[in-house]
Structure formats: structure tokens, C-alpha cells
C-alpha positions as CSV (number, residue, x, y, z in Angstrom):
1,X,166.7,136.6,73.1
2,X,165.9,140.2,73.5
3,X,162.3,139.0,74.5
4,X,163.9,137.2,77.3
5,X,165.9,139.7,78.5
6,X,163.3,141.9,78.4
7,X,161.1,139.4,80.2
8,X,163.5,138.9,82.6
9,X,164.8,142.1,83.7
10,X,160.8,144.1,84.4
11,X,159.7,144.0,87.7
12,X,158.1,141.3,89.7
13,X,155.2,142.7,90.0
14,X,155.0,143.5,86.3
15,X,155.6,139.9,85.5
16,X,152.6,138.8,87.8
17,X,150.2,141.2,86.1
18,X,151.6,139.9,82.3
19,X,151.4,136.6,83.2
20,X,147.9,136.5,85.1
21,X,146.7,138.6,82.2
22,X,148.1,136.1,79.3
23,X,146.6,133.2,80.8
24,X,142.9,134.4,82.6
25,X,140.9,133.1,79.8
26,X,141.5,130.1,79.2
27,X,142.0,128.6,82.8
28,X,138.8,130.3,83.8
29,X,136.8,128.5,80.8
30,X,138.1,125.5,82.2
31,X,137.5,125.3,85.4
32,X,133.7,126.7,84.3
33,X,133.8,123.3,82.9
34,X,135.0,121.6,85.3
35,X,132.6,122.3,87.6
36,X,129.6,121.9,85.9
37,X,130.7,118.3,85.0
38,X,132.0,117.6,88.9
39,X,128.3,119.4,89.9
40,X,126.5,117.6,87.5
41,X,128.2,114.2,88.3
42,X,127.9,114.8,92.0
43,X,124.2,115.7,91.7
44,X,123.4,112.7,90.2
45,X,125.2,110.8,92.6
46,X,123.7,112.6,95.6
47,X,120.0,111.6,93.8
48,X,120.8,108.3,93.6
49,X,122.2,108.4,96.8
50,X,119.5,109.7,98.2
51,X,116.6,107.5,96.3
52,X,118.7,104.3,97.6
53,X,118.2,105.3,101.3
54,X,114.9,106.1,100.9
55,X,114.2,103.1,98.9
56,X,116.2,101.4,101.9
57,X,114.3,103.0,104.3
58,X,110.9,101.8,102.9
59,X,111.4,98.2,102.6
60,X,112.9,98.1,106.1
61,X,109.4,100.2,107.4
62,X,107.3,97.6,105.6
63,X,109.3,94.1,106.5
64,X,108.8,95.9,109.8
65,X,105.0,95.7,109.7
66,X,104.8,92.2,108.1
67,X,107.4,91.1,110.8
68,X,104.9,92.1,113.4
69,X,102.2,90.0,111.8
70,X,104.5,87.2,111.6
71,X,105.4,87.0,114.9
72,X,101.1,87.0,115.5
73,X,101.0,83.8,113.3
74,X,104.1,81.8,114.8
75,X,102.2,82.4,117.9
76,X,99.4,80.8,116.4
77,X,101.9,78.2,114.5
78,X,103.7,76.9,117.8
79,X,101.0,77.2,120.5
80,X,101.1,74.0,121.9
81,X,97.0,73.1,122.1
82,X,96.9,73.6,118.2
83,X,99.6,71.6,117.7
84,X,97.8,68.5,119.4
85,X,94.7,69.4,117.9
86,X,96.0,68.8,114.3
87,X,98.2,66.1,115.1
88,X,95.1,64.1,116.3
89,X,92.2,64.3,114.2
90,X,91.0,61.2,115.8
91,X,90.9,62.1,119.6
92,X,87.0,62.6,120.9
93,X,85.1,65.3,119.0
94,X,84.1,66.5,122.1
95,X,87.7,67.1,123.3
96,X,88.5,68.7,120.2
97,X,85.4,71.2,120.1
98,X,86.6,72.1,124.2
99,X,90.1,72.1,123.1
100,X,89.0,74.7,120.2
101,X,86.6,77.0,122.4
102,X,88.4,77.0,125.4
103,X,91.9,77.5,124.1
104,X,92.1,78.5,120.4
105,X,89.4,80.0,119.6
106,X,89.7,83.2,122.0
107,X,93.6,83.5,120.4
108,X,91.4,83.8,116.9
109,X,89.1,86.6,118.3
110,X,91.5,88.4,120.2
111,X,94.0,88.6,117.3
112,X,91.0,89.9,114.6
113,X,89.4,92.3,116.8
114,X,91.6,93.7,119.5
115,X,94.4,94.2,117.3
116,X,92.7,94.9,114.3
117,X,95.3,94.1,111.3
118,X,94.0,90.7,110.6
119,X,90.4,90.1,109.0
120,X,89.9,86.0,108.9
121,X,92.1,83.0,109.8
122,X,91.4,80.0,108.3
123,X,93.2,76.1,109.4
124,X,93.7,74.1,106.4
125,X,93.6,70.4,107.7
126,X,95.6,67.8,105.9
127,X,93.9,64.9,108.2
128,X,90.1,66.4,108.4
129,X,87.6,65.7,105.8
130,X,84.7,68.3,107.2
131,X,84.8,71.5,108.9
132,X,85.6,71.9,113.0
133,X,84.4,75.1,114.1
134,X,84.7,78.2,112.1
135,X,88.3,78.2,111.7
136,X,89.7,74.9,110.8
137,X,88.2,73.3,106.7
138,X,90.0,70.6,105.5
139,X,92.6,71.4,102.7
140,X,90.8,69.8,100.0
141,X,89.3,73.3,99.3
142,X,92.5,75.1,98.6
143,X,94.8,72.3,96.7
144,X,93.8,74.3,93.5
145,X,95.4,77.9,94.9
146,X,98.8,78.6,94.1
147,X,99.6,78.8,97.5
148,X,99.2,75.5,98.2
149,X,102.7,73.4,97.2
150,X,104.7,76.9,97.7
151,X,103.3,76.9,101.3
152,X,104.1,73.3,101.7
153,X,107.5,73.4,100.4
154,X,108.5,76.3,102.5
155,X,109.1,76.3,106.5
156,X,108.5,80.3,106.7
157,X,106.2,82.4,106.4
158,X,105.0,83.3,102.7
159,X,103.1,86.7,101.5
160,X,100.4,86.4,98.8
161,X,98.3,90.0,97.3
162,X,95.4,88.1,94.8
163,X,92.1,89.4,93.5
164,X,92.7,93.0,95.8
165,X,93.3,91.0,98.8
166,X,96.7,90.7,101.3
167,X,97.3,87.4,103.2
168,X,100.2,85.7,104.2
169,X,100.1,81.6,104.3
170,X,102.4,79.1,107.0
171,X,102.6,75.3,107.1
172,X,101.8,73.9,110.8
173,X,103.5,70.6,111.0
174,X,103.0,67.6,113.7
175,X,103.5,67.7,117.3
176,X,106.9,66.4,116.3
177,X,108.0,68.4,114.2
178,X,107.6,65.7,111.1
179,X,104.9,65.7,108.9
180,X,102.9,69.2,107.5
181,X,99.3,68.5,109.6
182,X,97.7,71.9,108.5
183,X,98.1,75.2,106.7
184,X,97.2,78.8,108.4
185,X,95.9,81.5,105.8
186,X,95.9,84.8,107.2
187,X,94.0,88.0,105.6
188,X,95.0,91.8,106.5
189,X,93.5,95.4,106.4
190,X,95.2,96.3,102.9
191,X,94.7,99.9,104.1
192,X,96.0,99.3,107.7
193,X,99.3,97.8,106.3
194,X,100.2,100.0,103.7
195,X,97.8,103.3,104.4
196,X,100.3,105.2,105.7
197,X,102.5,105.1,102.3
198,X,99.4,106.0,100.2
199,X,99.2,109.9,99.0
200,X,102.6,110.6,100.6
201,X,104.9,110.0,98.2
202,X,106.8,113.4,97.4
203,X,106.5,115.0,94.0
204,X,108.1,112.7,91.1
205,X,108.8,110.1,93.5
206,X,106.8,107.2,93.6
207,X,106.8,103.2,94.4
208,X,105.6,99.9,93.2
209,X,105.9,97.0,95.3
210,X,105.6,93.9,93.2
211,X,105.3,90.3,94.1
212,X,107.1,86.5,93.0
213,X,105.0,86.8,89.8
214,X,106.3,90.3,89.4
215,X,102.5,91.0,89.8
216,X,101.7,94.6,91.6
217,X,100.7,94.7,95.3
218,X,101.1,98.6,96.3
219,X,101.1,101.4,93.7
220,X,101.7,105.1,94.7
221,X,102.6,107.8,92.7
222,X,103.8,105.5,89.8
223,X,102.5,105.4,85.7
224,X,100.4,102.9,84.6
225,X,101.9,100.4,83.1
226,X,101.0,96.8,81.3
227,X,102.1,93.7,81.8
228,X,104.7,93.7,79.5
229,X,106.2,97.0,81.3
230,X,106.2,95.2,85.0
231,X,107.5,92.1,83.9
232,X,110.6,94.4,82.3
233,X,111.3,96.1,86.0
234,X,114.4,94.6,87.2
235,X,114.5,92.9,90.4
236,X,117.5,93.7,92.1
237,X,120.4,96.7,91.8
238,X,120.0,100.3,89.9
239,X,118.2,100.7,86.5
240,X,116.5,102.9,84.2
241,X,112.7,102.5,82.9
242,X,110.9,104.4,80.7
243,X,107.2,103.9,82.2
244,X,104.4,106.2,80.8
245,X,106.3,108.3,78.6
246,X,108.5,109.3,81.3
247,X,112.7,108.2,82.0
248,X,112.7,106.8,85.7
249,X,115.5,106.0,87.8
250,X,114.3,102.7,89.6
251,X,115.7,101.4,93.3
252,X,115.3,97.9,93.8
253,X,115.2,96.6,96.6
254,X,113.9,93.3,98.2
255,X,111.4,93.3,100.9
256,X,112.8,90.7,103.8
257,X,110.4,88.2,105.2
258,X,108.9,88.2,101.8
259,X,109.5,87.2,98.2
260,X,108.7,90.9,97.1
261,X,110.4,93.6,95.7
262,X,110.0,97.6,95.6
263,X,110.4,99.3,92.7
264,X,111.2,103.1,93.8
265,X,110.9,105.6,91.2
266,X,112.7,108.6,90.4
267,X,111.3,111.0,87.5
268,X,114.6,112.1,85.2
269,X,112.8,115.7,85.7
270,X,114.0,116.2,88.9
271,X,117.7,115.5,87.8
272,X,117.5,117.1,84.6
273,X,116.0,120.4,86.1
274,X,118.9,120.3,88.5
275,X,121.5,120.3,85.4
276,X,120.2,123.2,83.9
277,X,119.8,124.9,87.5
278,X,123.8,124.1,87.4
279,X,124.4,125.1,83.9
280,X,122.8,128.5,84.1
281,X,124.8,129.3,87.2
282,X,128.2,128.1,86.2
283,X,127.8,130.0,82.9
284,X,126.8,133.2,85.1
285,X,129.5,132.3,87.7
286,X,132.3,132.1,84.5
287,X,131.1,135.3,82.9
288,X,131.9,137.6,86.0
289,X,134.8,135.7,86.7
290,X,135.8,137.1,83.4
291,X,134.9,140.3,83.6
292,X,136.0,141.0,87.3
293,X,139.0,138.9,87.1
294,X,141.7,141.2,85.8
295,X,141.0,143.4,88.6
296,X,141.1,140.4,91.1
297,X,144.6,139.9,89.8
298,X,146.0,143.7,89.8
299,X,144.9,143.1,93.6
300,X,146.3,139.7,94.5
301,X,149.8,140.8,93.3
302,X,149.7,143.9,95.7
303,X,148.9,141.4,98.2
304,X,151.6,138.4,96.8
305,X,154.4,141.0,97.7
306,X,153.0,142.4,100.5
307,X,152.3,138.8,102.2
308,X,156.1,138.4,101.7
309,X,157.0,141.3,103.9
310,X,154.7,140.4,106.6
311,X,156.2,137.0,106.8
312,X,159.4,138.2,107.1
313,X,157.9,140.5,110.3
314,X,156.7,137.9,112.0
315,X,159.3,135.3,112.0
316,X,162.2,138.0,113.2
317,X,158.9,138.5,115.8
318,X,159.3,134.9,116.7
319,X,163.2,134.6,116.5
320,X,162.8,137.5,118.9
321,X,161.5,134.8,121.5
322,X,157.7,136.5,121.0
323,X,155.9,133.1,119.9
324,X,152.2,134.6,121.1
325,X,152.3,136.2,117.4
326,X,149.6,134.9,115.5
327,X,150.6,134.0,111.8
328,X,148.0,133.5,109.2
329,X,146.4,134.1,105.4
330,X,143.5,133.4,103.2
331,X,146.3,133.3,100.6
332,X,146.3,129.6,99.1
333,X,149.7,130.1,97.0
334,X,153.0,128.7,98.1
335,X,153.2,132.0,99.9
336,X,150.5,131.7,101.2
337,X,151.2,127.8,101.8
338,X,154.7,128.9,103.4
339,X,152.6,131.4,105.7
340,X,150.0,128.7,107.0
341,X,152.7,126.7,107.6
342,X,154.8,128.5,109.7
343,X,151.9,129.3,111.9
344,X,150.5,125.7,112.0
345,X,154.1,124.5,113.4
346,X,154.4,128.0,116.1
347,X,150.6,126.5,116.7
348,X,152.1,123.1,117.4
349,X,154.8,124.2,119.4
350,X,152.3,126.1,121.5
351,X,150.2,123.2,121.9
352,X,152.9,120.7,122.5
353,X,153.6,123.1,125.7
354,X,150.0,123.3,126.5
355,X,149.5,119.7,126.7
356,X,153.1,119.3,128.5
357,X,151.5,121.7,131.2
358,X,148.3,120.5,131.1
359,X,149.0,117.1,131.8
360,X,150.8,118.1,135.0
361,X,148.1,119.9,135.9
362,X,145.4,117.0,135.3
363,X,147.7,114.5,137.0
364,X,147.8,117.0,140.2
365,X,144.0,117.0,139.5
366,X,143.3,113.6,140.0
367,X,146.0,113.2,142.9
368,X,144.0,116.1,144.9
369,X,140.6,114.6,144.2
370,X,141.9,111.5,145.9
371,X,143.3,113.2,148.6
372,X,140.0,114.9,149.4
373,X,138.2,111.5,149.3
374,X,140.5,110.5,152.5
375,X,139.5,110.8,155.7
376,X,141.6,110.3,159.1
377,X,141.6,106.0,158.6
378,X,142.4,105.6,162.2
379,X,139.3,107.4,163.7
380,X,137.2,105.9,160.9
381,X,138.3,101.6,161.6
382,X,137.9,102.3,165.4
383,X,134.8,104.1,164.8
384,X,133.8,101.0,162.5
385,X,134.9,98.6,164.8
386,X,132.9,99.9,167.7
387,X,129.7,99.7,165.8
388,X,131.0,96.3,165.4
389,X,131.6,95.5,168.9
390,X,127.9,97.1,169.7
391,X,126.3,94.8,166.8
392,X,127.9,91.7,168.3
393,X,126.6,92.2,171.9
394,X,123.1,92.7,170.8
395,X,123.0,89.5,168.2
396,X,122.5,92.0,165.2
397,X,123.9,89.9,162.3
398,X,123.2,91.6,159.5
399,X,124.4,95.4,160.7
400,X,128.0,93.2,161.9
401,X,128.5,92.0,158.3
402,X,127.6,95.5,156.5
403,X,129.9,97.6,158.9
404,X,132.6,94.8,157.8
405,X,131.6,95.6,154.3
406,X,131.8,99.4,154.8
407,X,135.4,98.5,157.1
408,X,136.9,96.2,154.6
409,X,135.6,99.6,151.3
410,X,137.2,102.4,152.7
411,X,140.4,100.4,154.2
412,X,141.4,99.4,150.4
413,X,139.8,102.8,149.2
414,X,142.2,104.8,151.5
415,X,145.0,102.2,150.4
416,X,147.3,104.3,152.9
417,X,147.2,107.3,150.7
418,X,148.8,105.2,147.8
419,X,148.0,105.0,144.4
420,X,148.6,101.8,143.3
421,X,147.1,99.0,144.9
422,X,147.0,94.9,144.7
423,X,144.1,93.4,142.1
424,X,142.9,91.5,144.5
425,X,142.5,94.6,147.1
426,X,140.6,96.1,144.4
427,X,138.5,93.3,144.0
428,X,137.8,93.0,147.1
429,X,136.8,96.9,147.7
430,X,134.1,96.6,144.9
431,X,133.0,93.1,146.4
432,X,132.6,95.2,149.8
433,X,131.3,98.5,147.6
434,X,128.6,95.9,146.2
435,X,127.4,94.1,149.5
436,X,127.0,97.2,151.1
437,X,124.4,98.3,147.7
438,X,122.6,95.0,148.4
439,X,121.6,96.2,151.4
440,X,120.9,99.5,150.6
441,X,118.9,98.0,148.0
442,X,116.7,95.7,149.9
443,X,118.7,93.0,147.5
444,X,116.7,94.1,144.5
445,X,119.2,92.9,142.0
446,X,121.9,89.7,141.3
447,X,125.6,89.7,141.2
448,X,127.8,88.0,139.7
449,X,131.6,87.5,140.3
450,X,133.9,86.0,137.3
451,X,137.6,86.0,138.3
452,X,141.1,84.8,136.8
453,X,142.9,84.1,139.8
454,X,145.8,84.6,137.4
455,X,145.1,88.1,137.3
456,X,145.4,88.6,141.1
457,X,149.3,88.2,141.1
458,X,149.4,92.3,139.4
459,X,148.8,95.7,140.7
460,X,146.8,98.6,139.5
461,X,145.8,101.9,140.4
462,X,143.2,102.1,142.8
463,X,140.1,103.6,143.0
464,X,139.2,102.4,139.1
465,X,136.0,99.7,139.7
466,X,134.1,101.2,142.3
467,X,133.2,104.4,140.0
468,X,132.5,102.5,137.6
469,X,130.0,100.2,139.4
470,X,128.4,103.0,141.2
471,X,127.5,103.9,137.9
472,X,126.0,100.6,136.8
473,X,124.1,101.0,139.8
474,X,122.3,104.4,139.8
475,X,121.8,104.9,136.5
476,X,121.3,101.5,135.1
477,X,119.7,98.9,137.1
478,X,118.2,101.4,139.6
479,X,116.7,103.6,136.4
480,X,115.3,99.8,135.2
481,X,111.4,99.8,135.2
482,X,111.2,96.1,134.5
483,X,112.3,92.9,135.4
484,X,115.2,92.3,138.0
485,X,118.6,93.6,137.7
486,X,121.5,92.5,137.3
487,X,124.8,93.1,138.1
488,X,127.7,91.3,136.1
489,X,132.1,91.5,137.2
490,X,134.9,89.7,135.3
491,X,138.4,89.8,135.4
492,X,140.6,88.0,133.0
493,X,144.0,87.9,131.2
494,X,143.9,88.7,127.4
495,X,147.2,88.1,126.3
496,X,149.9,90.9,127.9
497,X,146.8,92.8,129.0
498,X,144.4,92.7,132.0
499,X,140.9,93.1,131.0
500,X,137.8,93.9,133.4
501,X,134.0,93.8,132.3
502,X,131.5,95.6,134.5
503,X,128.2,94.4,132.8
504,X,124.5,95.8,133.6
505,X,121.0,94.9,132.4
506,X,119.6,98.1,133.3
507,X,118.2,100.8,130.9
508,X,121.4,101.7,128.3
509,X,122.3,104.7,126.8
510,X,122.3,106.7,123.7
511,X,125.9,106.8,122.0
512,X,125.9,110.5,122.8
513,X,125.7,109.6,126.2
514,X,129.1,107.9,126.3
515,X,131.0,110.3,124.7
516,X,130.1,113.0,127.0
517,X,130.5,110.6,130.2
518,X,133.7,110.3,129.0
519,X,134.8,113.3,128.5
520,X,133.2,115.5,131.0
521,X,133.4,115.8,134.6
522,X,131.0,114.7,137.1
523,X,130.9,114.7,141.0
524,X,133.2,112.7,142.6
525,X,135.2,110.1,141.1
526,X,133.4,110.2,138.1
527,X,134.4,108.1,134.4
528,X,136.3,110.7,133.1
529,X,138.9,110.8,135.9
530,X,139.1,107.2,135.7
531,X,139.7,107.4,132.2
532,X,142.2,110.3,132.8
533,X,144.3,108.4,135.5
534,X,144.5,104.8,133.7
535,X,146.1,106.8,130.4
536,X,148.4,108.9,132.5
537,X,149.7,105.9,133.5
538,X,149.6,103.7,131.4
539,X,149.4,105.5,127.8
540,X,146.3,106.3,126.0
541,X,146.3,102.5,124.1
542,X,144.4,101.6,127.6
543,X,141.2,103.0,129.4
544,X,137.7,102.5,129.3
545,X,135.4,101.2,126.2
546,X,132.1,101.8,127.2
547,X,129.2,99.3,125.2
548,X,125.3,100.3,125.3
549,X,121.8,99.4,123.9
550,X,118.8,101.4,125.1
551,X,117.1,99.5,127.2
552,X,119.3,95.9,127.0
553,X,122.0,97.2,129.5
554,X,126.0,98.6,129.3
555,X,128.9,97.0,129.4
556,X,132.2,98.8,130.5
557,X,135.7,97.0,129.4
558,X,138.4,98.2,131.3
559,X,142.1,97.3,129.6
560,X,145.2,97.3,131.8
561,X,148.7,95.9,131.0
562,X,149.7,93.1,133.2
563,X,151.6,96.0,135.6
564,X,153.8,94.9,138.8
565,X,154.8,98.0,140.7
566,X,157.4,97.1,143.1
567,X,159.2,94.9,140.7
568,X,159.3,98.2,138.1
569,X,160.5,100.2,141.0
570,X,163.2,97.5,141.9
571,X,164.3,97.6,138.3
């Protein structure tokens, strides 16, 4: 009891310095521990991690390049003239030889020489008994390979490495489709499809790629191993191999568009040299906690007391009305915890006034920029109208109709200086918006209009297509190098919501590129005011979702609530 009372009556800060100097030991041993096992778990993690995507990354990068060739032999597989060639072994030989020179041949040559990957192509006939050319032998000569029935049996394309050579085999069946008429064998460069992976494997790193047969058909930077060792190399998932002496950690992973596997290779070196990197310095990172510690302690109770008293300044600062004071500390105790918590709610407080103020001021913001985009409408439709008058007289069609188009634009773009406007007025300004960019264009793309007359019975705020389009326009389809644009509008209900599409095929954008057009400003009425305008009216569960591929096109969803604003004001 009189340990207690002892205990109880010393000094705060006296307890703080008995009790930190009881316990320093042990905890610090512990969380030595602690962190070597969370370090050493966490590296191996982040080396398996890292071995899968690479691993990953591989087999994509070579079902890439066998892909390519693929898509070389379907156009061999489907082109029409071969297809009636080996459908009709009995047509005149002199037809078939014309057929061959003239039309499949030159496909033959073009593919070996001018690209370069592929070294022979053979036709194995199932209806020929004698050779036709120099590509087409009847099949007779390969019904011993193993390739044979697997090529039969299988309607893709199948990879083969045999004897130090690379090919890839493909059944070509009948004009209709039915019966198998003829095999295609295909042999590769070796070194032109997998010379980039050879000698540039990174120290105690290495792959085998390894075939149906589990047979190898690319080694880099890997033991050598017997038969018995590659027929023990799992095909799928995460394993361990021992493999010349040596502990691996093996990736597999299959290779799609094939029925081969890679075998990436991690050497247990590399891991283990990073354990006792992390041993060493969590046994010198312990041992100076230990020695500097104590005087750590002696210093953080100073501060513990002292942290206390400075609290207490700042909130009679605050309850003084001051709330500019800035209240913070590195300390991570519940003093510390009480500090950073005050300050985060006088931070929120702040904010919640700067966003209060700031949303007035953005809403004022966008209410000016559409002031500044009116002009007088009066002089502007009689100004319009006489061009209209003057076009008539002299039979010019075609400047009549755009001067309605630029009339009908700016008469639902001024809207009378309101801010909401009728659906269908806003369809109809981009309609107008759109005719009038066909003719600056020359015509040079197609539109399409795709309407829910349902959706023409609601309002909206105006002004919210036309930006939108413009930007379809200049830097989508008129950016497009290729092909002809196009230029793609919907409107529909989706459930309580309005939803409008503005689709492009023009050159797409990085995802990058749509976060900063949405949230940075741009001349005129650019996406971000849009944006800014639908969500400070209608609440930030609606706006813009902006959709892009580089070099497919961007599609830009705009999401209203079905909104009536007379009847809401009536209300």
C-alpha cells in the first residue's frame, strides 16, 4: 500500500519518466521483431508480386507476336480463291495452276519475304494425290507427324517447336464450311519471334517456355535441366523448384493462342539476400533505439505537458472568435490525438465556409459567363433575317437555310436571358449548332439523331449540348486522320433520370485527358462549367461521364433528373 501511495502521490512527470523507463526494453525488442517479420513477409510478397507481372507481362508480349502471325494465316485460311481451289480438286488443271499463280501464290511470296517472320508455307491436300505448284503436297506425307489428328481435331490455330524449328499448323475446311479439304503448316524465324527475349533477362531471373508435351521451346537465363526436372514444372499457379542446385520461385503462366506455358524463374538468392539486408538493419535500428531511447523519453514528457498547455492556448484562442489559429502536432498520443483533432474539425469548419462561399461565387461565375455570351437578340434576328430576305431574292438556297440555322442557334442560346430552357429547345439549338458545322465543314462527317420523344415533355438548363458537341467536333472528328466521321446524339429516359449520349468516332483520349477537361477551365463554355452548372443544380449524383479509347472515338453521357421547372415553381 505504501508503494501505491508513493506511486500515486510523485509528480506527473516523474511517473512518465518511471514508467517509460520500466517498460523501454522489452517493447522495443518487440517491435524489432515485428518488423523484421512484417519486412520480411512484405518482401516476399512484393517479389512475388513483382515476378507475377512480369511473368504476366511476358506471355501477353509473346501471344502478342503469335497473334500477329495468326491473323497472316486466317488470311490465308479464309481467302476465298483458296477455298475453291481445295474444295475442287477436280476443276481444269489449267484453272487451278492460273487460279494458284495469279491469286495465291503472290499472297505466299509477299507474306515470306516482305514481312519476313515466316520461312515456308506448305498446303496439305486431303483430296490431291501429287504436288500443285510449290505450295500445296498432298497430306499423305504428313499423316505420320503429330500434328496431324491434333490439327484436324481442332478449328484454331495450333503452335508446334520440333527438331529446333517453330511452326504453327491450321485446318482449311470446304467452301462450306463442312468437311477439313487441307492443312496449312507455317514455319517462323525462331530468332525474329523470340530474339528480343534472348540475353535480356535480368540477373537471377530467367524463363522457360514449354510446350503440350511439356517439351522446351525458349530457354533464357534458366539451369539445365533433364527430362525428368521439366516434366516436374507445374503448369499453372505459384511453385517452388529446385533446378540445378538452385531453389527457384516459378510463375506459371499460360501463353493464349497456344497450348504453351512459361515457366518464370526467380533465384531464392535474391530474396534471401534481401532478409539478411532486413535483418542487419533492424538489428542496428533496435540497438540505437536502445541506447538513445531513454533520452528520447526524458524529452517527449517535457513535450507531453507542454502540448497540454498549448492546447489549452489555442482553444481559449478559438473561443475568443480567432478561428485563423492553426492547431497541430507530430505528437501521435491521445494528446497528441486530442490536438490533431481539434484542428481537423476548426479545418472543417473553415472549409465548410469556404465551400459555402465558394459555391456562390462559382454559381455567379457561371451566371456572368452566360451573360457575356448574350448579345442584343433584337438587332441580331433582324440582322439575320435580312440576310434572309437578301438570300431569298437572289435564289441562294443554301445561305437561306444556314442563316435559319444560325437564327433558330442563338434564339434558343439567348433563351431570353433564362436559364432553364424546354428539351426540345435544346435539341433543337444543337440540331441548328450541327447544320451550321456541316456547312462549315464541306459535310465531311454523318449525323445521327436518336430521340425519346418522351423526354421532350421536361426542362433543363440550357446551354449544356452545344459545348459538348463543339468538342466532339474540333477535337475529335476534325483531329481524325482516317476514315469519315461521325457524329452520334441520343436522348432517352432511364428510369427517373434523363440521359443524353453525345458519341464521336474521332481520335479519343488518354484517361488523363478527361480528368483535366473536367476539372479545368477552358475558353468559353467549356466541360467544366457545364459540369459545374448541372451539379449546382441538380446535386453532384448528376453531370457528365466522359468515355474514351485512343483512336476509337468518346462518348459523353450526360445524366439529368426528369426536372419540370414551372411546375416546381408552382409548387
Amino acid at each position: 500500500m505504501s508503494l501505491l501511495k508513493f506511486i500515486r502521490n510523485i509528480r506527473l512527470r516523474q511517473k512518465l519518466l518511471l514508467s517509460y523507463v520500466i517498460v523501454i526494453f522489452l517493447p522495443t525488442i518487440v517491435l524489432g521483431l515485428y518488423a523484421y517479420q512484417s519486412s520480411k513477409a512484405s518482401l516476399k510478397s512484393q517479389v512475388q508480386q513483382s515476378a507475377d507481372n512480369e511473368a504476366r507481362k511476358l506471355a501477353l508480349e509473346i501471344s502478342y507476336r503469335l497473334q500477329r502471325q495468326d491473323v497472316s494465316m486466317k488470311s490465308i485460311v479464309f481467302h476465298p480463291a483458296l477455298l475453291d481451289l481445295m474444295s475442287n480438286p477436280d476443276q481444269d488443271l489449267y484453272a487451278q495452276f492460273k487460279t494458284l499463280n495469279d491469286k495465291i501464290e503472290p499472297i505466299f511470296f509477299n507474306l515470306m519475304y516482305m514481312v519476313g517472320d515466316m520461312t515456308e508455307i506448305m498446303l496439305y491436300s486431303e483430296n490431291r494425290q501429287s504436288e500443285l505448284g510449290n505450295f500445296i503436297t498432298p497430306s499423305s506425307a504428313v499423316k505420320d507427324k503429330d500434328w496431324y489428328e491434333a490439327t484436324k481435331s481442332s478449328e484454331s490455330t495450333k503452335w508446334w517447336f520440333e527438331d529446333g524449328e517453330l511452326f504453327a499448323t491450321r485446318v482449311i475446311r470446304d467452301i462450306d464450311l463442312q468437311i477439313v479439304s487441307a492443312e496449312l503448316y507455317v514455319r517462323f524465324d525462331y530468332n525474329k519471334i523470340f530474339g528480343d527475349f534472348i540475353g535480356k533477362m535480368n540477373e537471377g531471373r530467367g524463363i522457360i517456355i514449354t510446350d503440350q508435351k511439356n517439351q522446351p521451346v525458349l530457354t533464357e537465363h534458366a539451369p539445365q535441366m533433364d527430362d525428368v526436372q521439366l516434366q516436374s514444372l507445374s503448369r499453372s499457379g505459384t511453385s517452388k523448384a529446385s533446378l540445378g542446385g538452385e531453389s527457384y520461385l516459378v510463375i506459371n503462366k499460360d501463353i493464349p493462342q497456344t497450348d504453351w506455358v512459361l515457366h518464370y524463374l526467380v533465384s531464392d538468392d535474391q530474396y534471401n539476400t534481401g532478409i539478411r539486408n532486413i535483418l542487419s538493419a533492424t538489428g542496428i535500428i533496435v540497438l540505437i533505439c536502445m541506447v538513445f531511447l531513454s533520452i528520447i523519453i526524458f524529452l517527449f514528457s517535457e513535450t507531453l505537458l507542454r502540448g497540454i498547455e498549448k492546447l489549452n492556448t489555442k482553444m481559449k484562442m478559438v473561443e475568443d472568435g480567432d478561428l485563423t489559429v492553426v492547431v497541430s502536432t507530430n505528437s501521435k498520443d491521445e494528446i497528441g490525438q486530442l490536438t490533431d483533432r481539434f484542428g481537423s474539425m476548426l479545418k472543417q469548419i473553415n472549409q465548410l465556409i469556404s465551400e459555402v462561399y465558394q459555391t456562390k461565387v462559382t454559381q455567379k461565375s457561371a451566371e456572368l459567363k452566360a451573360l457575356q455570351a448574350q448579345i442584343n437578340p433584337h438587332f441580331l434576328y433582324n440582322s439575320l433575317s435580312l440576310i434572309n430576305s437578301k438570300a431569298l431574292r437572289i435564289d441562294a438556297q443554301e445561305i437561306s437555310d444556314l442563316v435559319n440555322h444560325l437564327s433558330s442557334y442563338y434564339r434558343t442560346t439567348l433563351n431570353k436571358g433564362k436559364q432553364i430552357i424546354a428539351i426540345q429547345d435544346e435539341w433543337n439549338n444543337v440540331q441548328a449548332y450541327i447544320h451550321i458545322q456541316l456547312a462549315m465543314h464541306n459535310s465531311r462527317f454523318d449525323v445521327e439523331f436518336d430521340a425519346d420523344d418522351k423526354v421532350f415533355q421536361f426542362e433543363m438548363i440550357h446551354l449544356i449540348l452545344q459545348p459538348i458537341v463543339e468538342n466532339a467536333i474540333m477535337h475529335g472528328i476534325d483531329l481524325k486522320r482516317e476514315g469519315r466521321g461521325k457524329l452520334i446524339l441520343r436522348a432517352s429516359l432511364d428510369g427517373e433520370d434523363i440521359v443524353f449520349v453525345v458519341e464521336d468516332n474521332g481520335v479519343g483520349m488518354e484517361p488523363y485527358m478527361i480528368a483535366r477537361i473536367l476539372e479545368h477551365e477552358s475558353s468559353g463554355y467549356g466541360i467544366k462549367n457545364v459540369q459545374e452548372r448541372l451539379q449546382l443544380l441538380f446535386g453532384s449524383e448528376y453531370g457528365i461521364n466522359i468515355h474514351s479509347q485512343p483512336g476509337i472515338g468518346t462518348s459523353v453521357i450526360v445524366r439529368i433528373p426528369q426536372y419540370r421547372h414551372i411546375r416546381e415553381e408552382d409548387s
